[in-house]
C-alpha positions in Angstrom: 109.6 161.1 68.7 106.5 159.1 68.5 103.3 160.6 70.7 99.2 161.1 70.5 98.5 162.6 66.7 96.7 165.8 67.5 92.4 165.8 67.3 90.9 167.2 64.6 88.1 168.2 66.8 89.1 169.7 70.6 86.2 169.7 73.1 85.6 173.1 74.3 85.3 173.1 78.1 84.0 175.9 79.6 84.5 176.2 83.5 81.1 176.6 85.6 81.9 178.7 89.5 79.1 177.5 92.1 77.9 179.3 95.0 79.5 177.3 97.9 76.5 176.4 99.1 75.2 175.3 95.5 78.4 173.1 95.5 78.5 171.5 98.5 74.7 170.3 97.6 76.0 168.8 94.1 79.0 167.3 95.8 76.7 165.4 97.9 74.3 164.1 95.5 77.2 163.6 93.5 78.7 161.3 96.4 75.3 159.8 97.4 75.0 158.4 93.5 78.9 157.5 93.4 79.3 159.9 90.6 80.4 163.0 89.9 79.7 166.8 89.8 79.3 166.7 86.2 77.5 163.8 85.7 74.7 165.7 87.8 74.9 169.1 85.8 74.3 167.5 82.7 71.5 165.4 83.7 70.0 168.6 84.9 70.3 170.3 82.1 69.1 167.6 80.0 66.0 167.6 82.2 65.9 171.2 81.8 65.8 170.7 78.4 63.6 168.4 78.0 60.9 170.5 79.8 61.6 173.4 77.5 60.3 171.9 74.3 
């Protein structure tokens, strides 16, 4: 049966929870840029980063 070879390296995902409120803010900058939720997390975070060092 011929399917996917497995990856040598899995991504570990790690599930964020959001206050609602918190949420329904990133949905709607996430909708206003036509992107997602994620896309908006990990630019704040590299901004975040950025600032640290």
């Amino acid at each position: 049966m011929a399917g996917r070879p497995p990856k040598k390296d899995k991504k570990i995902r790690e599930a964020i929870y959001f206050e609602p409120e918190l949420l329904e803010w990133l949905q709607e900058k996430a909708e206003k840029e036509k992107c997602t939720v994620s896309v908006i997390v990990n630019r704040m975070t590299e901004k975040a980063k950025e600032q640290e060092g």
